[in-house]
C-alpha positions in Angstrom: 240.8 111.6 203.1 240.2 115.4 202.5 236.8 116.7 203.9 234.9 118.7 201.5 231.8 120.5 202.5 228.7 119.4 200.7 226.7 121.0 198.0 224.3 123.5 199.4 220.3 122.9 199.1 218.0 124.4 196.7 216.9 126.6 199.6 220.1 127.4 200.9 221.4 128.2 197.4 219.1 130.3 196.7 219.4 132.3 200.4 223.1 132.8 199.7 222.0 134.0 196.3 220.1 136.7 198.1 222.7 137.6 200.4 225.4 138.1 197.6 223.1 140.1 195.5 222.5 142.5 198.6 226.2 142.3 199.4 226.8 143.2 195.1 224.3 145.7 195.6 226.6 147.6 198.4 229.4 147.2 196.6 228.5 147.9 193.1 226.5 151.5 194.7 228.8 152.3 197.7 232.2 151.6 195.8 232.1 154.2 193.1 230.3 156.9 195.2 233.7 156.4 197.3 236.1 156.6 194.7 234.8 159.5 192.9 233.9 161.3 196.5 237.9 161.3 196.6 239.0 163.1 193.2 236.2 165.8 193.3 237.7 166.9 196.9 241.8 167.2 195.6 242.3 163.4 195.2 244.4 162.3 192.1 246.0 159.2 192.1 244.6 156.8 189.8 246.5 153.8 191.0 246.1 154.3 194.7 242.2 154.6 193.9 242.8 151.3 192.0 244.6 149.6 195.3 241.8 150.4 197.3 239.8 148.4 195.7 241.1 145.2 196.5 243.5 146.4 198.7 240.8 145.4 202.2 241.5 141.5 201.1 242.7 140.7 205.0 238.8 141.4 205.9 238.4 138.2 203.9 240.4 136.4 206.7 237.5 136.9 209.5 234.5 134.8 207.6 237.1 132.5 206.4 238.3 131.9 209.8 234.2 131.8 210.8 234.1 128.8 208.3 236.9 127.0 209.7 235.5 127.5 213.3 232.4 126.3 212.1 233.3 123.4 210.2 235.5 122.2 213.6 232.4 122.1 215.3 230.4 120.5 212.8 232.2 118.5 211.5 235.1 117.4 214.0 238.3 115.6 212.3 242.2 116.2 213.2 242.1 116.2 209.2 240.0 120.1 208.8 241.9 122.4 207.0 242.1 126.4 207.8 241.8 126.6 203.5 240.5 124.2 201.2 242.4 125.6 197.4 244.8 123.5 196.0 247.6 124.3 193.8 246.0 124.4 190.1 242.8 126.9 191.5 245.2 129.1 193.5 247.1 129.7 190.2 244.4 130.5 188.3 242.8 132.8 191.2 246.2 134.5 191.0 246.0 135.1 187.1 242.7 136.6 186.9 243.1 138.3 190.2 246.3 140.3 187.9 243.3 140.7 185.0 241.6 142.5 187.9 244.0 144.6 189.1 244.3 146.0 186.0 240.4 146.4 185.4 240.7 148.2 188.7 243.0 150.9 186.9 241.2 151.1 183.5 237.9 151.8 185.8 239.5 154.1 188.9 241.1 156.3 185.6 237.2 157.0 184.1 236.1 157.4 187.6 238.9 160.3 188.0 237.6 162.0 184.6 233.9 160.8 184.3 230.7 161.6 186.8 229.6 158.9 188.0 226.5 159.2 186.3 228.2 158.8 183.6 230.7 156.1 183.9 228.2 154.0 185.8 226.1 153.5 182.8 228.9 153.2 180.2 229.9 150.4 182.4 226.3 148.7 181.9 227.8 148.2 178.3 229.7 144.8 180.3 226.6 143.2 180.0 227.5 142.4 176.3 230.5 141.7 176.8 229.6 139.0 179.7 226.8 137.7 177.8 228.9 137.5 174.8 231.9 135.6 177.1 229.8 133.6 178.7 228.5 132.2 175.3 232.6 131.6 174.4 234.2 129.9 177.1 231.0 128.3 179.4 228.7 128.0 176.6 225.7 129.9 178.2 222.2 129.3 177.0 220.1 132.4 175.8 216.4 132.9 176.1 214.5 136.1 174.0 214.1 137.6 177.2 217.9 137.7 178.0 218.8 138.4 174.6 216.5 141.3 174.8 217.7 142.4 177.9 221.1 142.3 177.4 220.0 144.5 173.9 218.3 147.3 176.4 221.0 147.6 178.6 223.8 147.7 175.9 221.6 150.4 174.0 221.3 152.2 176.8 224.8 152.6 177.8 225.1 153.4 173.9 223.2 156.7 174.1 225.1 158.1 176.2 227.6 158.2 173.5 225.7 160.9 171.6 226.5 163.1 173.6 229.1 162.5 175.3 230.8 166.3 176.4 227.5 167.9 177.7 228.6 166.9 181.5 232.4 167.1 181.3 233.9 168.7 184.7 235.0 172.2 184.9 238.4 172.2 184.2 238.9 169.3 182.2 240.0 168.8 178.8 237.9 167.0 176.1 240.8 165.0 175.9 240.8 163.9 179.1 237.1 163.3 179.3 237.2 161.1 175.9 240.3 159.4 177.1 237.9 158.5 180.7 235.4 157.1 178.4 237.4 155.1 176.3 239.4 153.9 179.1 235.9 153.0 181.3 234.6 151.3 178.3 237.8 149.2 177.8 237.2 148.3 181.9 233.7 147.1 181.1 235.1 144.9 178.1 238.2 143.2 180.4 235.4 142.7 183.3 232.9 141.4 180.9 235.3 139.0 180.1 236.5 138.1 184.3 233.1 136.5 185.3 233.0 134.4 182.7 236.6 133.3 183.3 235.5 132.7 187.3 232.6 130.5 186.2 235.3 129.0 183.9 237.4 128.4 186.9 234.9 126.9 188.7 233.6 124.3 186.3 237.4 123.3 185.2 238.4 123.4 188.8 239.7 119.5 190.1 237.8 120.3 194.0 234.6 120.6 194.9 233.5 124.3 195.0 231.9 125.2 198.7 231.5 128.6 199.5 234.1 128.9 202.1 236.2 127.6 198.8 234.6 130.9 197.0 235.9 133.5 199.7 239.3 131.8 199.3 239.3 132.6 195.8 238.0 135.8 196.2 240.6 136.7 199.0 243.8 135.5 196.7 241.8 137.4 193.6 242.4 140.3 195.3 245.5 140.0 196.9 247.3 139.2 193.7 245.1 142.1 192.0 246.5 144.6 195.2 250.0 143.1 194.2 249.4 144.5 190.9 248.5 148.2 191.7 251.2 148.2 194.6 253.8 148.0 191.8 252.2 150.5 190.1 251.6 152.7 192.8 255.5 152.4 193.3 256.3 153.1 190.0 253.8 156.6 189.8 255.6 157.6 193.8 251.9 157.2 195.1 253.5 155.8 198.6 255.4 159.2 199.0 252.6 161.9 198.2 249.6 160.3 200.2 250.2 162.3 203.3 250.3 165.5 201.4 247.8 164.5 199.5 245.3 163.5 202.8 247.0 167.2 204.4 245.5 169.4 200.8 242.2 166.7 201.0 239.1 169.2 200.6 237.2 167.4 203.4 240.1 167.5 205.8 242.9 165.1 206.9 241.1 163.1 209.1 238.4 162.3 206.6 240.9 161.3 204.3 241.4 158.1 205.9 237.8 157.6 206.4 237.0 157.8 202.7 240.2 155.7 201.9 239.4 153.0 204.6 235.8 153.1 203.9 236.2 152.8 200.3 238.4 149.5 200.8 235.8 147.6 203.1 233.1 148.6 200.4 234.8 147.1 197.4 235.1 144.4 199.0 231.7 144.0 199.3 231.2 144.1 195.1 233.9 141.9 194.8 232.7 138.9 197.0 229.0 139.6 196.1 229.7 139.4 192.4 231.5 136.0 192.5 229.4 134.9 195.2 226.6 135.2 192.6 228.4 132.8 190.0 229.0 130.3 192.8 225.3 131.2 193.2 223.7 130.7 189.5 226.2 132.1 186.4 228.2 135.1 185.1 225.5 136.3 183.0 223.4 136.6 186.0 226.4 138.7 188.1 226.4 140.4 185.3 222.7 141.5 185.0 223.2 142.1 188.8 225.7 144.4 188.1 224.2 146.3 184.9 220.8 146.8 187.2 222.3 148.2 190.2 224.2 150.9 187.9 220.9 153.3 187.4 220.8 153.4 191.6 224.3 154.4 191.5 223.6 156.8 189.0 220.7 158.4 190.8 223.1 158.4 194.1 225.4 160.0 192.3 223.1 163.1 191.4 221.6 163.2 194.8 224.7 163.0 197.1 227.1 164.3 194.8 224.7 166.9 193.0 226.1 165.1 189.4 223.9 166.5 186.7 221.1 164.3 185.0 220.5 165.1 181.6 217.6 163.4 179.1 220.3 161.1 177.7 221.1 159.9 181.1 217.2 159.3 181.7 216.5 157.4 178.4 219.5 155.1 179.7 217.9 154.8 183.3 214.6 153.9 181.4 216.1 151.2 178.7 218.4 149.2 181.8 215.0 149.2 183.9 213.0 147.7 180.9 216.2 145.5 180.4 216.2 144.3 184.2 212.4 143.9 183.9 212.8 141.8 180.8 215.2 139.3 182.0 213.3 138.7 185.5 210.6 138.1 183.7 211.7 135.6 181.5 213.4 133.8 184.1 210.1 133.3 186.5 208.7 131.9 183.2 211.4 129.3 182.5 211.2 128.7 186.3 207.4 128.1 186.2 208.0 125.9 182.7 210.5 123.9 184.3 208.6 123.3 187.1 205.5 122.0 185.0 207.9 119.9 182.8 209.1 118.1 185.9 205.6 117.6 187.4 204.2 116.0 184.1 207.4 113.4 184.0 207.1 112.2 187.5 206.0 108.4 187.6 202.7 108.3 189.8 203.8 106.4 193.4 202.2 103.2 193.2 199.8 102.2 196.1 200.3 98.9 197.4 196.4 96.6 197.8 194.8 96.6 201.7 195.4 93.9 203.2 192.4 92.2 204.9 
C-alpha cells in the first residue's frame, strides 16, 4: 500500500500559504531586477536569460530530500518513497513545464528591450488572462470584488499603452521596443493561461496532492522547461559566447557569475512560490499575488536601477493598489459571511438531564 501524506490543516494550510506568498514575493521582485541587471551591463542573450530561470531546478532536490528524511522518521515503513509522482502527473508536469520554457523566452526578450518598470506592469495584464482561464478550464467562481479587481489591474497595465515610447532605452529602435511589448504581453497571456492549467493538473491528477508532491512538480516543470531553452540556447551558439560575454560584462567577470547564479536561485523562488499558492488556495489567487507584487518591482526598479517613473507608470501603480485592496477586501467579507453561515447551521449539542 502506497503511503500518502495527509491533507494539511486549516492552520497549516494557511501557514504554507504565507510562506509561498513571501517566497512569490522574492521571486516575482528579485527575479526580474536580475535579469534586466544583466542586459543593461553588455548582456544579450535572450535564451540564456530564459535558462536561468528554471535552469537552478537541482536546488529543488535539497527540500525534497528534507521531505523524504522527514517522512522516514515520521512515518517509518520499508514502503517510503524518495518521490511520490506517478506516470500520468509527471507527463503533464513535463508539458506545461515546455509551455514554460517558452514563457520564459517570450518574457526574458521584453526584459532585454523593456524597463522593468515597464514590463512589470504590462505583465499585470496576466491577471485577465488567469481570471479569464481559470473561469475555462476550473470553473472559478467570481465575486464584484474580484471582478473589479481584476478590472483595475488590467486597466492599469492598459495605460501604459498610451504611451508606450516615452521610456524607450537609448539606443534602441522603436521597433525593438514595440516588438518587447508585444512579446511581454504575449508572455502574460501564455502564463495567464499555465496557473490555471497547474490547478487543472491538480484537480484531474489520480494521487493525492501533498506538498512534497508540489516541489516534485515544480522541480520536473522546470527541468523540462530548462530542456527547452537548452535547445535553444544551442541553436542561437549561447554555450560558445558566455565567456566572452562574462569577460566584456560591465560589472566585471567575476560578477558575471554572481548575477547569473544569483538570478537562477531567485527564480526559483517565483516559481515554487507561485504553484505553492495554487496548492495553497487557486490560480486566480497566484495570480493576484503576482499582479500585486509587480508595482514593488516597479518601484525597485527606479530605485536600484535609476528606471524612470513617469505619470502613466504612477496612475498604473495607483489602479493595481486599489485592485489588490479590492480583492482583499472582498475576500475577508466572504470569509466573515462564510463563517456566520456556518455558525447559524450548526445543530445546538444537546445536554443530557442530571442525574440524581
Amino acid at each position: 500500500m502506497e503511503v500518502k501524506e495527509a491533507e494539511p490543516n486549516s492552520s497549516m494550510r494557511r501557514a504554507l500559504l504565507v510562506i509561498n506568498c513571501f517566497v512569490l514575493a522574492i521571486g516575482n521582485c528579485g527575479g526580474p531586477l536580475m535579469m534586466r541587471l544583466y542586459f543593461i551591463h553588455g548582456g544579450k542573450r535572450v535564451w540564456f536569460s530564459s535558462w536561468l530561470e528554471t535552469g537552478g531546478w537541482p536546488i529543488m532536490l535539497f527540500p525534497i530530500a528534507w521531505a523524504y528524511l522527514h517522512r522516514r522518521r515520521t512515518q517509518p515503513t520499508s514502503r517510503n518513497k524518495f518521490f511520490f509522482m506517478k506516470p500520468p502527473l509527471f507527463i503533464a508536469s513535463a508539458v506545461i513545464g515546455i509551455l514554460t520554457g517558452f514563457d520564459d523566452y517570450l518574457y526574458a526578450y521584453g526584459v532585454a528591450r523593456l524597463p522593468i518598470s515597464t514590463s512589470s506592469l504590462i505583465i499585470a495584464a496576466q491577471l485577465a488572462f488567469t481570471a479569464g482561464f481559470a473561469f475555462l478550464l476550473v470553473k472559478q467562481k467570481f465575486t464584484s470584488y474580484s471582478i473589479n479587481a481584476v478590472f483595475l489591474l488590467t486597466i492599469g497595465a492598459g495605460v501604459l499603452a498610451l504611451n508606450t515610447s516615452s521610456d524607450r532605452p537609448e539606443n534602441e529602435s522603436n521597433k525593438e521596443y514595440v516588438m518587447g511589448f508585444l512579446m511581454t504581453i504575449a508572455a502574460a497571456v501564455l502564463y495567464g493561461f499555465i496557473l490555471p492549467l497547474v490547478e487543472l493538473m491538480y484537480k484531474k491528477a489520480k494521487q493525492e496532492i501533498s506538498y512534497a508532491l508540489v516541489m516534485e512538480i515544480q522541480m520536473v516543470m522546470c527541468l523540462f522547461a530548462t530542456v527547452f531553452c537548452t535547445v535553444g540556447m544551442l541553436v542561437n551558439n549561447d554555450f560558445k559566447v558566455i565567456s566572452r560575454e562574462a569577460r566584456e560584462f560591465g560589472l566585471g567577470e567575476t560578477k558575471y557569475y554572481v548575477v547569473a547564479i544569483s538570478s537562477a536561485i531567485i527564480w526559483q523562488g517565483f516559481f515554487l512560490g507561485a504553484i505553492g499558492v495554487i496548492f495553497c488556495a487557486s490560480s486566480l489567487v497566484s495570480g493576484i499575488m503576482i499582479a500585486v507584487l509587480l508595482p514593488v518591482t516597479e518601484i525597485l526598479a527606479v530605485i536600484f536601477l535609476k528606471e524612470k517613473f513617469q505619470a502613466e507608470k504612477g496612475v498604473a501603480l495607483a489602479l493595481s493598489l486599489w485592485g489588490f485592496v479590492s480583492y482583499f477586501y472582498g475576500e475577508i467579507k466572504q470569509t466573515k459571511k462564510k463563517k456566520r453561515a456556518l455558525e447559524t447551521e450548526m445543530p445546538p449539542v444537546p445536554t443530557s438531564p442530571e442525574t440524581v
